[in-house]
C-alpha positions in Angstrom: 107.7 80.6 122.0 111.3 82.0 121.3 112.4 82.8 117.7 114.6 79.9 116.6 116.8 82.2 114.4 116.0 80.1 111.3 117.3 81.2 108.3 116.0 81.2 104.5 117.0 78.7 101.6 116.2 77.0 98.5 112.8 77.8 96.8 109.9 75.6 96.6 107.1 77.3 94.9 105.7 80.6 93.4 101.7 81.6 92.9 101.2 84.5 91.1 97.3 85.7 91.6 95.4 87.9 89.8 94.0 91.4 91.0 91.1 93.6 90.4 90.7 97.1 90.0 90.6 97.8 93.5 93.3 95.5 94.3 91.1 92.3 95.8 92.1 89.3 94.6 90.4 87.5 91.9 88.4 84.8 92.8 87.5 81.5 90.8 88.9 78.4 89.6 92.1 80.0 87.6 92.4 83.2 89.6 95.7 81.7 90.9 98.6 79.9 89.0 101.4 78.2 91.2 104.9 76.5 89.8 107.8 75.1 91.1 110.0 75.2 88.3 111.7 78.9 88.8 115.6 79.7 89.5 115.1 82.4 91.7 113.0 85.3 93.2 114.9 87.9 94.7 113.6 91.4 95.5 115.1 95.0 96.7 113.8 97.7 98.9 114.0 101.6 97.0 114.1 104.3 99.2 113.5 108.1 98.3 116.0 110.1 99.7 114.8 112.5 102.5 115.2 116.6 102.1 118.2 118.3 103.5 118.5 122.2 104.5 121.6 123.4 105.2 122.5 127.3 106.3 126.0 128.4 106.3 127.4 131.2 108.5 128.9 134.6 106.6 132.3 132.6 107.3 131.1 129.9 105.0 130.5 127.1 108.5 127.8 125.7 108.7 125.4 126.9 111.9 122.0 124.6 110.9 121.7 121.8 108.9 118.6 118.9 109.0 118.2 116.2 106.9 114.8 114.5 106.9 114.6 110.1 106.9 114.9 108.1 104.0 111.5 106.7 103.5 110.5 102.9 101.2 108.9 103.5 98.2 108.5 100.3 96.7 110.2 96.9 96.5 112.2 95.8 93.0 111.3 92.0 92.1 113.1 90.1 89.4 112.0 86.1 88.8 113.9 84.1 86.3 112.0 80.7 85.9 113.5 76.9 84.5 111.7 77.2 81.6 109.1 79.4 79.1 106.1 78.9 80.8 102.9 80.1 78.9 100.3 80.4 81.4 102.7 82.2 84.1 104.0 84.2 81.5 100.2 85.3 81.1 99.2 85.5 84.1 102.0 87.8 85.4 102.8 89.4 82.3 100.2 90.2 80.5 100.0 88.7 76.2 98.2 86.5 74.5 98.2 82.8 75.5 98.6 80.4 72.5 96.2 77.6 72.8 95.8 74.2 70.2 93.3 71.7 70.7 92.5 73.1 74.2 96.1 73.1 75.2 98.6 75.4 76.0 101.6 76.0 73.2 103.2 79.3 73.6 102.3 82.8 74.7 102.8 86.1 72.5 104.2 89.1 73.8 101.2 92.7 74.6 100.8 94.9 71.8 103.5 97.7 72.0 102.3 100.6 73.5 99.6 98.7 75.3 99.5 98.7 79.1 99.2 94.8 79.3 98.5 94.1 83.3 96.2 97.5 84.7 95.6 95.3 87.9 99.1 93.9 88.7 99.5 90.4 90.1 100.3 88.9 94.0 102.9 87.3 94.4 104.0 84.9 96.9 106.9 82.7 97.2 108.1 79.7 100.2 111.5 78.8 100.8 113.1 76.3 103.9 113.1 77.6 107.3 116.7 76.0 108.2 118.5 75.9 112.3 121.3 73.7 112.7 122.0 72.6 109.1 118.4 71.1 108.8 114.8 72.3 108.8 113.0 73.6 111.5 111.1 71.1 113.2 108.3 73.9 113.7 106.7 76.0 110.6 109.5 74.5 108.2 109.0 77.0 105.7 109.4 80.7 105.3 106.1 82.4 103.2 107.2 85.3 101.4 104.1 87.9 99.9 104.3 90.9 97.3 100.5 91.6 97.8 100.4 94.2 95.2 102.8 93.7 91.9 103.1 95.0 88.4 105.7 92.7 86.3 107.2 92.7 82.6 109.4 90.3 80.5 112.7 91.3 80.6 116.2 90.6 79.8 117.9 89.3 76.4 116.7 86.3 75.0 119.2 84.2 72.9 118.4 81.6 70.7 121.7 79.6 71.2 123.5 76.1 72.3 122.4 76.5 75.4 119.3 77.4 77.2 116.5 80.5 76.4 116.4 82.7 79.4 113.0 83.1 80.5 112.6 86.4 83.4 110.7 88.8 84.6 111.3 92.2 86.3 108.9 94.9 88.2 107.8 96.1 91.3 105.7 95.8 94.3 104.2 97.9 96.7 101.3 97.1 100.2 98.1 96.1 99.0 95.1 95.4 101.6 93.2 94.3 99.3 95.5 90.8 99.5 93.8 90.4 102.8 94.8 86.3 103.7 95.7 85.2 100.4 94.1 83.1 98.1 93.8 79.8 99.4 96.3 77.3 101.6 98.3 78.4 102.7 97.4 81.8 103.9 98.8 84.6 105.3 96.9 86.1 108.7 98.9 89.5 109.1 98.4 92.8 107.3 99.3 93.4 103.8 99.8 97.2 103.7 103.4 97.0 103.0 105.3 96.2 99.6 106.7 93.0 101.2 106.4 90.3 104.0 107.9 87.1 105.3 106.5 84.5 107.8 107.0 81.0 108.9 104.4 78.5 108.1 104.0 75.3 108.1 102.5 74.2 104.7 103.2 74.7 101.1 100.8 75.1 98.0 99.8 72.0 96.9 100.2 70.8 93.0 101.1 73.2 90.3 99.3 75.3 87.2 95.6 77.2 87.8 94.5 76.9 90.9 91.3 78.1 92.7 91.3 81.1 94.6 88.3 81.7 97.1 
């Protein structure tokens, strides 16, 4: 079947799953956390600039010069959510979270100096696959993965007459160990590289912990 060209917009839902040592994702029944209530995800490829030789002539031209490729290092994610979400903030940042009668109430920052998320976190994001002012009648979404991902709270946070930012900033690089994701719906391509994007046809369903198998 031909590509239909569909573009990307909007944003339904992020899961954030945790990683082991090796890079495999956790398994269990709150191995995964999923919300819909996020502004935006938005991600940048880094590139280390490639070697250059140059030799110059006695007449000061130059008579060989090579400059080797530009090669990806990594991919630069920042995620600003709706509001201060404990258990993401947990989950992809590392802290304390700040239970009360078996509830959620608030999250505390690591301990400074303390290297609060060793394993990193996946990440995976959907947005609408749109042709012709509309979504696509086939695999209506676009599935977006960071298979490997170390994140931190970031940005100033103002107590003010108006809303407390609530963001997040890192980076991402290919992780095997992601293999097909977590649970529904998954992702049947390799994982080596710091970012992907595919068109599927489902969407996580519900929000908070979720099972990963």
């Amino acid at each position: 079947m031909a590509h239909d060209n569909a573009g990307s917009v909007g944003g339904y839902a992020i899961r954030v799953t945790r990683l082991d040592s090796a890079g495999n994702l956790v398994v269990g029944p709150s191995a995964s956390y999923v919300t819909k209530k996020f502004v935006s995800l938005g991600y940048t490829p880094e590139y280390e600039d490639g070697d250059e030789f140059t030799t110059k002539a006695a007449d000061g031209s130059v008579c060989q010069s090579w400059k080797t490729a530009r090669t990806l290092k990594r991919v630069t994610i920042s995620i600003a959510l709706c509001d201060p979400d404990p258990e993401f903030s947990q989950m992809i940042a590392g802290g304390t979270l700040l239970t009360a009668g078996g509830k959620s109430v608030g999250w505390s920052m690591p301990p400074v100096g303390v290297d609060a998320t060793p394993n990193g976190v996946a990440i995976e994001v959907w947005s609408t696959a749109t042709t012709g002012g509309r979504a696509a009648a086939t695999n209506p979404y676009w599935h977006y993965i960071f298979p490997y991902a170390q994140m931190q709270y970031s940005g100033e946070r103002a107590i003010q007459n108006d809303l407390v930012a609530t963001s997040f900033e890192g980076w991402a690089v290919g992780n095997t160990g992601f293999g097909d994701g977590p649970a529904a719906p998954l992702w049947p391509f390799a994982s080596d590289t710091p970012a992907g994007m595919a068109r599927t046809s489902s969407l996580p369903v519900g929000t908070g912990y979720q099972a990963a198998t």
